[in-house]
C-alpha angles and dihedrals in degrees: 000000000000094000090038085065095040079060097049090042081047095056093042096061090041093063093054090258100127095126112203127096125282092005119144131273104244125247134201110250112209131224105243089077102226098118085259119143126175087277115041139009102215118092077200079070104038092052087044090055091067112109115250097019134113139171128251092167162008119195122182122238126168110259096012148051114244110207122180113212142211116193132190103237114183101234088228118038092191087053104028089176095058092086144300140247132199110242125200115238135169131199117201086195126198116145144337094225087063124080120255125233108207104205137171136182098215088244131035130008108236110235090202117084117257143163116228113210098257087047094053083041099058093026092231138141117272134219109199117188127193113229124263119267085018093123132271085037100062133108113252108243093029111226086203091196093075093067105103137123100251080060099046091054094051088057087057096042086061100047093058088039090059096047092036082084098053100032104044109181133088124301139216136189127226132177129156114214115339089004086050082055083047096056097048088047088053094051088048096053100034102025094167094055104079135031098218149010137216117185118176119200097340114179117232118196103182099166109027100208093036102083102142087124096070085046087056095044094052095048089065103023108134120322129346091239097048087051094046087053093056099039093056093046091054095045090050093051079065102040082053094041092129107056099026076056084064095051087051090046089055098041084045103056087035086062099033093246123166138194106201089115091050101034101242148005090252091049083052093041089053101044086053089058095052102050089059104093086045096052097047094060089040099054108013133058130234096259090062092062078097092068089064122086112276094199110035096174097064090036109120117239096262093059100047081045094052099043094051085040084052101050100027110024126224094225096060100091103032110105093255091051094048098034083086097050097042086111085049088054098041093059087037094060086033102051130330100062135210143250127249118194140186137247111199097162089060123081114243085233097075095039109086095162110005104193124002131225123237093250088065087069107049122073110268088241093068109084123226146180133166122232106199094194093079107080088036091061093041096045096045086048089054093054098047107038109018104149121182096348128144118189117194125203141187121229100222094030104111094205076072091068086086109034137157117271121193129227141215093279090057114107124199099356144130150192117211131175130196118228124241079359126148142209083303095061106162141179085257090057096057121105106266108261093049089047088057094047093047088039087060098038090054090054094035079058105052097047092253111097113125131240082250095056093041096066095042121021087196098073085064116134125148109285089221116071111242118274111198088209106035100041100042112168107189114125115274095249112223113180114240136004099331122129 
C-alpha cells in the first residue's frame, strides 16, 4: 500500500498537479540519468526552472555539482497568500537516476558540501534545507506564531513536491538531533512523502515537567570516577562564583557581550555552569574524562574556568551568543520543551536559578505560549503508525534519556542504540549485527539493495566509498544546552 501511494503521489507530481502555491511545473526526467530533459542538458537549469527557485551558488566537488538554493516558502502554509520568505537550500547532486536523501539539521543549512551518512550509504544525491526563522531564512517582520513544526514540515513537504519531478527515485529523511526531531515530525505530518526515514538521537519530550529520566541517566552515566570528576568541577565553578565572575566581567567587556535577553551576567554565569555535565556526555566520550580536573578542589581558578569555558562555553548565553538560536528557544518554550535536571551533589546554597526556562532566552517581545498537546500527539503517532523508520542513539548522549519507542502499529522500524556513543551516534557506531540490519534496510529503502544483501542482510555495507572531507562525522557541536 504504502508504495502503491508513493507511485500515485509520484504520477501526480509528474502531470503538474502539486497543488499548493508556488510549487514547481513539472518536468519530464529522462532515463539516462544525466539531469537532461527535451529542453536543456544541465541539472543547474532544470533545478532553476522551478518556480520559485534561484541560485545563490555553485561550488565545485569532485563527482558531484554543489548548488546553494534560495526557495520561495509561504509564510503561512495554511494562507500562502499572506506573504513569502526566501528559504536556504542545498543539492549534493549526483544523478537522477540515484536516490535522494532530504536532511536537515534543525538550525542552520551548511554552505559548505557534505555527505550525511544515508546519503554515503545509498550513494544518492542530498537536499539539505535550513530550518525555518534561522536567519537568513526568516520572514521580515517575523510573525513568530507561524514557527511551528506542521509548518516546518510543510516546508519541507514542498520542497520534495517541487524536486520530485526532477529526482525520481525514492527518498529518505535524515536529521541528527533536532533535525533527527524534524524528520520524525515530517513523517508524521506527510507520511506519504518520503520512503524512509533515518533519525539519529532525536530528543522526545513527551511530558514537558516530568524529566526524571535525565536525573536517572546522569546518576550511572559512564564511571563513577568520570562522574565524580564532573560533578566536582562543576560544584567548585559555583563555590568560586565571585572571582571566576570577574573573570567572566572582564572576558565579557573585552568582547563587547552583553546579558539584557537573559537578565544578567550571573544568571548567564550560572546557566553556563550548569550546562557542563551535560555537555561533557553530549559532546565528549568517556576516555576524555582525563582531560578534566582530577582534583577540583585544588584547580586554580584558570583551570576550573577553562575547562567549563571548553565544554560549555561562556559566550552561550550572552545576547550575541543566543541571538542565533532565538528561533531554537522559542520552539523549545512552544512546543518542544525542555529538560530540567537535578544537582544533588550541589548545595542548595550555591544554586539561584537552577535551570532556566526557555522563556528566559528569547527577547520579551517575542510572545510565547506552550501548547503541551504537540509531542503527545507526535510521540503517540510514532508508536502507533511508524512505518519504515530507523532512530539511532547514543549510550552516553544525555538528549537519549527521552527517546521515541514504537508500538505494536509500527511496521518496519527500529530503535538502536550505540554503545559508549555521544551526541554524534551513527549507523557506523552500532554493534555489528544491528549496523548491517539498519545498513540493508537503508538501502532496501531507498530502492537500491542489492540482490547480495537481499538475501543476507548481513553482507550490507554503504554502497560510496568514504570521503574524509565530504562525509565528517564529527557532532555537530551547538553551545549550551540545545539539542
Amino acid at each position: 500500500m504504502r508504495t502503491t501511494l508513493r507511485w500515485l503521489l509520484a504520477l501526480v507530481v509528474l502531470i503538474g498537479t502539486v497543488g499548493t502555491a508556488g510549487t514547481a511545473t513539472a518536468v519530464q526526467p529522462v532515463a539516462d540519468g544525466t539531469g537532461a530533459t527535451a529542453g536543456t542538458t544541465d541539472i543547474k537549469d532544470r533545478l532553476l526552472a522551478v518556480k520559485g527557485m534561484s541560485l545563490i551558488e555553485e561550488k565545485p566537488y569532485t563527482g558531484y555539482r554543489f548548488f546553494v538554493l534560495n526557495y520561495t516558502q509561504p509564510v503561512d502554509h495554511r494562507h500562502p497568500s499572506k506573504g513569502t520568505f526566501q528559504q536556504r537550500i542545498t543539492v549534493l547532486h549526483k544523478d537522477t537516476s540515484r536516490p535522494t536523501v532530504f536532511y536537515t539539521g534543525g538550525y542552520n543549512v551548511s554552505t559548505t558540501p557534505s555527505r550525511r551518512e544515508p546519503t554515503q550509504i545509498v550513494d544518492g544525491n542530498q537536499v539539505s534545507m535550513e530550518y525555518r526563522y534561522f536567519t537568513p531564512s526568516r520572514p521580515s517582520p517575523a510573525d513568530w506564531s507561524k514557527l511551528d513544526i506542521w509548518q516546518a514540515a510543510s516546508d519541507q513537504h514542498r520542497i520534495f513536491q517541487a524536486l520530485k519531478p526532477i529526482y525520481g527515485k525514492k527518498w529518505l529523511s535524515t536529521g541528527g538531533s533536532k533535525g533527527g526531531m524534524t524528520a520524525t515530525y515530517y513523517e508524521r505530518f506527510y507520511p506519504r512523502d518520503m520512503d524512509g526515514v533515518v533519525a539519529y538521537v532525536a530528543p522526545n519530550d513527551v511530558v514537558n515537567n516530568e524529566d526524571s529520566a535525565y536525573d536517572r541517566f546522569f546518576a550511572t552515566v559512564g564511571t563513577k570516577e568520570c562522574r565524580d570528576r564532573l560533578n566536582a568541577v562543576q560544584r567548585e565553578a559555583l563555590v568560586r562564583r565571585e572571582p571566576l565572575k570577574e573573570k567572566y566581567e572582564a572576558y565579557a567587556a573585552e568582547n563587547g557581550y552583553t546579558f539584557k535577553t537573559i537578565g544578567g551576567l550571573d544568571r548567564a554565569y550560572e546557566a553556563t555552569v550548569l550546562d557542563y555535565v551535560w555537555g561533557f556526555w553530549q559532546y565528549s566520550l568517556l576516555a576524555d574524562c582525563a582531560d578534566i580536573p582530577a582534583d577540583a578542589a585544588h584547580a586554580t581558578d584558570d583551570e576550573i574556568w577553562t575547562s567549563v569555558d571548553t565544554i560549555s562555553g561562556f559566550s552561550a548565553y550572552t545576547d550575541q551568543g543566543l541571538e542565533t538560536y532565538t528561533p531554537y528557544y522559542y520552539q523549545a518554550g512552544t512546543q518542544l520543551g525542555a529538560p530540567t535536571i537535578h544537582f544533588p551533589y550541589i548545595e542548595k546554597k550555591y544554586i539561584r536559578y537552577g535551570y532556566q526556562p526557555p522563556r528566559n532566552f528569547v527577547p520579551r517581545e517575542i510572545p510565547m505560549r506552550f501548547q503541551p498537546g504537540a509531542m503527545r500527539d507526535v510521540d503517540t503517532w510514532v508508536k502507533h503508525n511508524a512505518d519504515q523508520m530507523l532512530f539511532v542513539y547514543g549510550e552516553n548522549d544525555p538528549w537519549g534519556a527521552e527517546p521515541f519507542h514504537l508500538g505494536r502499529g509500527a511496521h518496519d522500524s527500529y530503535v538502536f542504540t550505540a554503545p559508549g556513543a555521544n551526541h554524534g551516534a551513527n549507523v557506523a557506531g552500532l554493534v555489528d549485527d544491528e549496523k548491517a540490519l539498519a545498513t540493508a534496510r537503508i538501502l532496501d529503502w531507498a530502492g537500491v539493495a542489492p540482490a547480495a544483501v537481499q538475501a543476507d542482510p548481513e553482507k550490507a555495507k554503504p554502497l560510496a566509498r568514504y570521503d574524509a572531507k565530504l562525509d565528517k562525522r564529527d557532532v555537530e557541536r551547538e553551545p549550551a544546552l540545545r539539542p
